[in-house]
N, C-alpha and C positions, 0 to 999 in steps of 0.2 A: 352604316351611316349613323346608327344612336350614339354609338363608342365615338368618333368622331365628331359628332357634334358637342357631345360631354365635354370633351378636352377642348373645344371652339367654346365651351361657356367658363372655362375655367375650372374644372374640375381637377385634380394630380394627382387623385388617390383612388382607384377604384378595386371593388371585391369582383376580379374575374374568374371567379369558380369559386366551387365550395365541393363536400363530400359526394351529393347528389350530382352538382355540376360536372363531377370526373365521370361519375359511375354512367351516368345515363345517355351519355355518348357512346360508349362501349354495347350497352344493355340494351337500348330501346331503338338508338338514331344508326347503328353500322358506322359511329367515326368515332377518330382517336382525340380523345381528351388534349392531347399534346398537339396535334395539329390545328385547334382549339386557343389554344396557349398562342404559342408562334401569330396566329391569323392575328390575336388580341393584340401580342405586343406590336406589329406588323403597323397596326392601326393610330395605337397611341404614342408611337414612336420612342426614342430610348428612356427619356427622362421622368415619364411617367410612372405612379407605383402602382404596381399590379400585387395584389392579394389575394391568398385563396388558406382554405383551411386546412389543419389535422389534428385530429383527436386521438392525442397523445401515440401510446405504442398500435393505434389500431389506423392511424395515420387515413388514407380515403376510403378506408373497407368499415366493414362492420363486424369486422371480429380481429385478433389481435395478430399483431404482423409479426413474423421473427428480424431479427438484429439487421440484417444483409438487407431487408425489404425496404423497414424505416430508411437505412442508409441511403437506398436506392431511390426512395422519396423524393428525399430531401434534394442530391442530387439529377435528380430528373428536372424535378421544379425549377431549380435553377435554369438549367441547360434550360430549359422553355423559357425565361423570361418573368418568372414571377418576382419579386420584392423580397417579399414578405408573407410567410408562413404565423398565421394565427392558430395555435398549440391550446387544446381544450384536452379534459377527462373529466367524463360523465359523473366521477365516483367523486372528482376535486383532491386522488392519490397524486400526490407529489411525486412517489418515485414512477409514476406511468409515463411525468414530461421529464424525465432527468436525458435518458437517452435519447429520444425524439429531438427535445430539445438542442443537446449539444451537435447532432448534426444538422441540425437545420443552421448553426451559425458555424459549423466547421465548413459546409458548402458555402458560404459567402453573402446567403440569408438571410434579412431582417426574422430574428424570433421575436413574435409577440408570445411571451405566456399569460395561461388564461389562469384567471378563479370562475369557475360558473353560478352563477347566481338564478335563483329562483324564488315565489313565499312557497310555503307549505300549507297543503288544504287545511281547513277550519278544524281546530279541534287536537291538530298536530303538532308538538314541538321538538325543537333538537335543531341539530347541524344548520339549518342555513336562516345565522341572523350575523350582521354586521359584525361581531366578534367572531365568529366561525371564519368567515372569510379572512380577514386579519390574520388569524391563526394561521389561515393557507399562505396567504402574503409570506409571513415572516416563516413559513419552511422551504417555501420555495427559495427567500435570500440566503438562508441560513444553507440551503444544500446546494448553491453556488452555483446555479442552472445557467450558462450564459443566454442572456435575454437584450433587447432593442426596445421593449416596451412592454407595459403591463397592461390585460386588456380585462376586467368583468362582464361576462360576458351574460345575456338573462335571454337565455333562447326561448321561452315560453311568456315573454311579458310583462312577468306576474311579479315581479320583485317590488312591493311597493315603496314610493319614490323617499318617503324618511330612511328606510333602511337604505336606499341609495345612498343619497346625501352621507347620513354616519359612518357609510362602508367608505367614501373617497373622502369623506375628512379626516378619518383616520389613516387610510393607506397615503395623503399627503406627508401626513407627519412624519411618518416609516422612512421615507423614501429619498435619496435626493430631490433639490428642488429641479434638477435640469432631468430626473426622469421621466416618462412620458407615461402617463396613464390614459386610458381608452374605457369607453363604455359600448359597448353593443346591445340594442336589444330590440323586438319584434313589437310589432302595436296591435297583436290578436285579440289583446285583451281594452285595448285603447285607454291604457296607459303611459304610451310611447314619450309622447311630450311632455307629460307632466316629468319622467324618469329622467332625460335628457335633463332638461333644466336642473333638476335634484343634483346628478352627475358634473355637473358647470360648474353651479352652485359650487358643490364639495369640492370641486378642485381639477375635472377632468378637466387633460388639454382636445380630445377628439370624440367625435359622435359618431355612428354611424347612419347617415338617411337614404332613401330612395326618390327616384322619380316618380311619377305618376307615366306609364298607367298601373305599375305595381307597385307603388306604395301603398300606406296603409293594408290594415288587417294582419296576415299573419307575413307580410312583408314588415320594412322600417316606415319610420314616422317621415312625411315627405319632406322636401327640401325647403319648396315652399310655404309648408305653414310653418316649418320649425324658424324661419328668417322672421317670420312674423310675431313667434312666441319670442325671438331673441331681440326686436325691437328694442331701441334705450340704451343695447349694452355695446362691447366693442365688438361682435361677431357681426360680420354684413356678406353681403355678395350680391352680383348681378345679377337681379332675379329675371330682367328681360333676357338674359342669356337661358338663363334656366328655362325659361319657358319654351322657348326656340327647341332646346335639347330635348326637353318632354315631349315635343310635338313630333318630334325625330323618333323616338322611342316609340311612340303609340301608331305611329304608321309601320316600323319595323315590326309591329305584334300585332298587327291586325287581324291576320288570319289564325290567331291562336288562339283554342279554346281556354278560358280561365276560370276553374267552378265558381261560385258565388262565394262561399263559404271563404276562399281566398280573401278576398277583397272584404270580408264581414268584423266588427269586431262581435267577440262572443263574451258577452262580460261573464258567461259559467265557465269559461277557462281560467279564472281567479279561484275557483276552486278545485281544480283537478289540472294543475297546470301542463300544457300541452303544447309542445313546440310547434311554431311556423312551419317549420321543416317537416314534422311527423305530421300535421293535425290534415294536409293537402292530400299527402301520398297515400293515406290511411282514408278518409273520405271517398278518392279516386279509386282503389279498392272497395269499397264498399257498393261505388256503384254499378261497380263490374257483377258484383255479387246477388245483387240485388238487395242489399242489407239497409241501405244508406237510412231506412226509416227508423232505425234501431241507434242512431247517432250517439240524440240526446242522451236513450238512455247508456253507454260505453262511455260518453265525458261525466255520469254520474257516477258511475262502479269505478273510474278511473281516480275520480278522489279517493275511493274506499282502498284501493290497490297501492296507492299511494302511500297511505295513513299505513297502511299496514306491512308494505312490501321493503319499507327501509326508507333511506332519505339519500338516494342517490341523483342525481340531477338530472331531470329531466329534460335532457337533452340527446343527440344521438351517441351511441346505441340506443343507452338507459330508458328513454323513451319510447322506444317501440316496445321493450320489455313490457315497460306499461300498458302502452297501450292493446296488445296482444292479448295479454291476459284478461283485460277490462272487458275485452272484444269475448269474449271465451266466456269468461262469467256473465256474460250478457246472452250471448246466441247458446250456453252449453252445458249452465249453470256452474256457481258459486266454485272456483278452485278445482 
């Protein structure tokens, strides 16, 4: 009934799955991610785009898939009804989306390829400033990846919103004008809307947002306030529609537990940046563990692991890398 009401408020685009969305049907629920798929498209009928992720050659797993599996990906997704395949690497190695890439558009696939964006804790420098990224831009064109759209993606929030801005005023320039650039990014750090606008600003044509009752925190910035931060310009939509569908959502979730933490912004994840995705699953962990009182201090060691562990993106995998380790030098001491 939520997916339903989305597309009765005028919605055409939605993210139905992601890496956790495949795995955890399998893992925790006893169903198939693909029957999943099917129910989705089932719902929003043919014309709608249905999107879901892959990070690079490691595609919905967490470790790196051989040539036949990516293939089987790409073609699987299809066969179920997805759009469009959004194509990330943790590391932002170009040669991780060459293959990934080319079949996801030899199946019949919208490929978005990704740059992932993140800042780096205080005191850090290198790899991830507006020119770094550029850099990625122009090897990704130059090593002829077939692509539908370019997407930046800042799974941990943290990217702040000038280096937005200068990373899509620059990548406009790069690009044709009729290419479609994308920004994704998470409000954990509640930076969400100011980044959006930055991203507008510079030239993006697409945002990523959420409904309520999951938006905000280590979800996206929600529908409704971002219509109100775009007030003046020519972005609009029917927000009484919107409402209607949030109201549809929060009844289909009502019996689901959501830790707090979720819903929170953490403004120390500006310094130890830590994705939406990691920061919930790792939490939920801990209080299985009975650790959870030990948080604070794992998002403090996590900058230091950071600072110290390289400058790969904290995203998935890479992310749990981190935060693993953070966890260990916290509960196990130091390395």
């Amino acid at each position: 009934p939520a997916v339903k009401a989305s597309v009765d408020a005028g919605i055409t685009n939605f993210e139905a799955g992601g890496g956790a969305r495949f795995q955890s049907l399998f893992f925790y629920c006893g169903e198939s991610a693909f029957d999943m798929m099917d129910r989705f498209r089932a719902e929003v009928g043919p014309d709608i785009a249905l999107q879901t992720l892959a990070r690079g050659i490691n595609v919905v797993a967490l470790s790196q898939a051989p040539r036949d599996i990516i293939d089987l990906h790409a073609k699987m997704f299809k066969k179920h009804g997805i759009t469009t395949i959004r194509n990330f690497d943790a590391l932002n190695d170009v040669r991780n989306l060459e293959y990934s890439g080319e079949r996801i558009d030899y199946h019949g696939l919208n490929h978005q390829v990704v740059i992932s964006m993140m800042d780096l804790p205080p005191g850090c420098t290198g790899a991830h400033t507006a020119e770094f990224y550029i850099d990625r831009l122009k090897q990704i064109l130059d090593a002829g990846i077939p692509f539908h759209s370019i997407c930046f993606k800042d799974a941990s929030g943290t990217a702040n919103p000038r280096k937005v801005y200068d990373t899509f005023k620059a990548a406009r320039k790069m690009v044709s004008d009729d290419t479609i650039l994308w920004f994704h990014t998470h409000d954990t750090a509640g930076l969400g809307i100011s980044q959006n606008l930055a991203a507008v600003e510079g030239g993006a044509d697409g945002i990523d947002l959420a409904k309520s009752p999951l938006s905000g925190g280590t979800c996206q910035p929600d529908i409704l306030s971002m219509i109100h931060a775009l007030k003046g310009t020519d972005f609009t939509l029917d927000y009484e529609k919107i409402l209607v569908a949030s109201e549809a959502f929060e009844v289909a979730l009502k019996d689901y537990f959501f830790p707090p933490e979720a819903k929170m912004v953490s403004p120390t994840v500006t310094l130890s940046p830590m994705p939406g995705g990691a920061l919930t699953a790792n939490t939920m962990m801990m209080r299985d563990t009975g650790t959870l009182h030990l948080y604070a201090d794992v998002i403090k060691e996590m900058s230091e692991v950071i600072r110290l562990g390289g400058f790969g993106t904290s995203v998935t995998p890479v992310s749990q890398f981190y935060f693993q380790q953070a966890y260990l030098n916290v509960t196990q001491g130091r390395w």
